[in-house]
C-alpha positions in Angstrom: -17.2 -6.2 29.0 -17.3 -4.2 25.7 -19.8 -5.3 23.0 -17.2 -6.8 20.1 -17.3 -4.8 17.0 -18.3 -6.0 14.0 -15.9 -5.0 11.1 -16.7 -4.6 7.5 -14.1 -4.0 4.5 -14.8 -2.1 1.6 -16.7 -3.5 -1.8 -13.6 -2.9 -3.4 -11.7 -4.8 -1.5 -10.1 -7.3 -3.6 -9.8 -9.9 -1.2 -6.3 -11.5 -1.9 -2.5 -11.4 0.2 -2.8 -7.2 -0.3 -4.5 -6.4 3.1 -3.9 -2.7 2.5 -7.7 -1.8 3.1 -9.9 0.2 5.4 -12.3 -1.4 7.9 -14.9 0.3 9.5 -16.9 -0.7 12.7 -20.1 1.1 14.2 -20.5 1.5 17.8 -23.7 2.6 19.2 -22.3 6.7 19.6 -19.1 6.4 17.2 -17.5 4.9 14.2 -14.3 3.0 14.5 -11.7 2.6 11.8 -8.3 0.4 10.6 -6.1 -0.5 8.1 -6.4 -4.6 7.5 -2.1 -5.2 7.8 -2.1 -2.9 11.2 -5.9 -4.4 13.1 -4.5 -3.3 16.6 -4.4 0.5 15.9 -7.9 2.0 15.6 -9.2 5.1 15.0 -12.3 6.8 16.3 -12.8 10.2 14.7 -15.3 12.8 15.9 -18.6 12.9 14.0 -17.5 16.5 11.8 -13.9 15.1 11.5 -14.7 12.3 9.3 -17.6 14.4 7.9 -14.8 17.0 6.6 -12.8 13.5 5.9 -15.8 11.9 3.5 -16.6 15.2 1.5 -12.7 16.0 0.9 -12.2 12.3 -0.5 -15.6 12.4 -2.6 -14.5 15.5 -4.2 -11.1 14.0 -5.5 -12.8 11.1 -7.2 -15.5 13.2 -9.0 -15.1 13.4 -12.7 
């Protein structure tokens, strides 16, 4: 049987009714990802994907 992932929410989750956040799990080869409202559909990008994914977002919130 699969190890159970452990899943972490964002800092700046807020916590309350909204669930509209990102979780993200570590495996020991890959990193797993969901939305809190949908838990059942998962995501497991490949390593440069959410590289590319990371350095796009990081450049749209630099001042």
């Amino acid at each position: 049987m699969p190890e159970a992932l452990h899943w972490q929410k964002s800092s700046f989750s807020t916590g309350d009714a909204d669930n509209n956040c990102l979780e993200i799990a570590a495996a020991p080869t890959t990193l797993h990802l969901r939305e809190s409202d949908d838990p059942a559909t998962l995501l497991t990008p490949a390593p440069n994907a959410l590289n590319a994914l990371l350095t796009a977002l990081k450049g749209q919130f630099r001042a």
